[in-house]
Each structure stands twice: as structure tokens, then as C-alpha cells.
C-alpha positions as semicolon CSV with decimal commas, in nm:
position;residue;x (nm);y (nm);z (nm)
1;X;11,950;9,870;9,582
2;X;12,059;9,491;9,599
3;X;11,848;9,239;9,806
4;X;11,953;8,914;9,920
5;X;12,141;8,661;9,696
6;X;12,226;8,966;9,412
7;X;11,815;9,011;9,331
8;X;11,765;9,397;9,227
9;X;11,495;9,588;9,344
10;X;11,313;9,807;9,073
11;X;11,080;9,964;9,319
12;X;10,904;9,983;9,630
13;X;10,628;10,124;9,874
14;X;10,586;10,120;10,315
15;X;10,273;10,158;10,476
16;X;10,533;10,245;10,807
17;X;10,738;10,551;10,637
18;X;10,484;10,641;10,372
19;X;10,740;10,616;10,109
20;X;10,759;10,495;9,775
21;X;11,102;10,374;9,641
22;X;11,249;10,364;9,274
23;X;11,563;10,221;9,145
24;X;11,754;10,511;8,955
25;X;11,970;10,194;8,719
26;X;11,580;10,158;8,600
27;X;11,539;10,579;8,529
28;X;11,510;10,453;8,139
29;X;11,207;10,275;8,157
30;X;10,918;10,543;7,992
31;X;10,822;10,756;8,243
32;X;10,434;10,638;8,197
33;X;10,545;10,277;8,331
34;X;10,721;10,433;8,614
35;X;10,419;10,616;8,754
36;X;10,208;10,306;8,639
37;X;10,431;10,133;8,959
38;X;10,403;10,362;9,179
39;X;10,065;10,392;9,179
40;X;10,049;9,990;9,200
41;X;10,291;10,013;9,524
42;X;10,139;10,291;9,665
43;X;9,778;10,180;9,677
44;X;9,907;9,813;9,754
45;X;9,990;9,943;10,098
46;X;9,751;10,202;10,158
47;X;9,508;9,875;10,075
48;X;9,647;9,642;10,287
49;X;9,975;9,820;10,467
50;X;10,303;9,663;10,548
51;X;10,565;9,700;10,288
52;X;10,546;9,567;9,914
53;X;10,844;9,516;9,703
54;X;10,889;9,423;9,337
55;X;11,201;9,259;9,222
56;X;11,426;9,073;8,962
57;X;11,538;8,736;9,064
58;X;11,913;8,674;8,944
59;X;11,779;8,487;8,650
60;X;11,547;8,774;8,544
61;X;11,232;8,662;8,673
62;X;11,008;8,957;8,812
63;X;10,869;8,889;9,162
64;X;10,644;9,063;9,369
65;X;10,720;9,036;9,763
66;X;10,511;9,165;10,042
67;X;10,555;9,173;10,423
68;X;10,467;9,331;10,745
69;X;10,669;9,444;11,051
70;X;10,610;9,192;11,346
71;X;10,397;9,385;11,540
72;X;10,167;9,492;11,269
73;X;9,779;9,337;11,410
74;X;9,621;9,571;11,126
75;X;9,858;9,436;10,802
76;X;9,596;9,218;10,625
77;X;9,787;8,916;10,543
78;X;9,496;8,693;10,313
79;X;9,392;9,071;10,135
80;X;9,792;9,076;10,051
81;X;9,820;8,752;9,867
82;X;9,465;8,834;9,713
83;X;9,629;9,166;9,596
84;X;9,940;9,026;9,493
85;X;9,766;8,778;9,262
86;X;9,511;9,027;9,098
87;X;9,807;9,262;9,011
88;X;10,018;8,956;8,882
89;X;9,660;8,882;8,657
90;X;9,563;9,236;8,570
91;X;9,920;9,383;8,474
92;X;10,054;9,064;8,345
93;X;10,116;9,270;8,014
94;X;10,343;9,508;8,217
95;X;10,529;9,233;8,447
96;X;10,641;9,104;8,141
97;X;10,780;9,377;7,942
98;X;10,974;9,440;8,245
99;X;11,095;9,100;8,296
100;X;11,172;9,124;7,929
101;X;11,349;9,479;7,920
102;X;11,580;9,318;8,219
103;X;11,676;9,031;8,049
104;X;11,781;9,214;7,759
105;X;11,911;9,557;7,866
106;X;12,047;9,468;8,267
107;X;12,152;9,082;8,141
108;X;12,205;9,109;7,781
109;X;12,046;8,850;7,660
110;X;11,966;8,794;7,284
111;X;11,610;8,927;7,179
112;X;11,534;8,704;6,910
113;X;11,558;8,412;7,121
114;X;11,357;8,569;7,437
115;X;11,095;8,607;7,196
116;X;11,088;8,278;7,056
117;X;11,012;8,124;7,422
């Protein structure tokens, strides 16, 4: 699934469906990783609803994007960004093994020198 100015999405929950989305180009990252985001999806919007979205920037930065259908008066807007931030603090470990298995398996880039950064 390609977002807006070629950004991939790696996965996905909505409070509005109930459904929890995972990019099958991603199927090789361990299984225990996998479940570890959808749990983080899923109880993002069962927290605060709306939709939640994580994502690789063209570059390979992860991002984590949030947001709420117009006439949501329930989606908790200041609990999202609160959310956002304590996953981006708790699982920092995890973003960036992902950001660092894209860069090297989706863009090819050169271990060695990712790891000297």
C-alpha cells in the first residue's frame, strides 16, 4: 500500500472499521515484531480511536501518523499525540530496527555505514 509522495505503509489500525492492516512486502519481518505492531495499533485506537498509521518516509525514516474522521467529537486528539510520543519513547528499540531493516533490505543501503551513523 503506497501513501502520498511514494511513503510505504508497514501497518495500520481504525477505530471506524475495527481493522488492523499489514503490509504483505514486510511478511519477513519475525513474526514476534509483527504481532508486537499490531498490538501497538490496535490498542492505539481502542485508546484513543480514529485511525493510526505507521510509515516509511521515502528516505527511510519511520513515522507514526494518526487522524480522525471529521465528525469524530469522541477521537481524543491531546491523548493521541501523548500516545504517539510514549510509543516513539517506549519502543524506540523497535522503531529503529525497522527503520534500519528498510534502509537496508527495501533501499539497499550499505550496513556498515548505517551503523556507523
Amino acid at each position: 500500500m503506497n501513501d502520498q509522495d511514494k511513503r510505504i505503509v508497514l501497518c495500520g489500525a481504525n477505530a471506524y472499521e475495527k481493522k488492523y492492516y499489514f503490509n504483505k512486502d514486510f511478511e519477513k519481518i519475525p513474526e514476534d515484531i509483527q504481532k508486537e505492531l499490531h498490538i501497538i495499533c490496535v490498542l492505539f485506537t481502542e485508546e484513543v480511536g480514529g485511525i493510526i498509521t505507521i510509515l516509511f518516509e521515502e528516505d527511510g525514516t519511520l513515522k507514526i501518523e494518526t487522524r480522525a474522521e471529521e465528525d469524530d467529537y469522541y477521537y481524543d486528539e491531546i491523548g493521541s499525540g501523548l500516545l504517539v510520543k510514549q510509543i516513539q519513547t517506549k519502543r524506540q528499540e523497535l522503531l529503529e530496527s525497522l527503520t534500519l531493516y528498510y534502509k537496508v533490505f527495501i533501499l539497499h543501503e550499505d550496513l556498515s555505514s548505517l551503523l556507523e551513523e
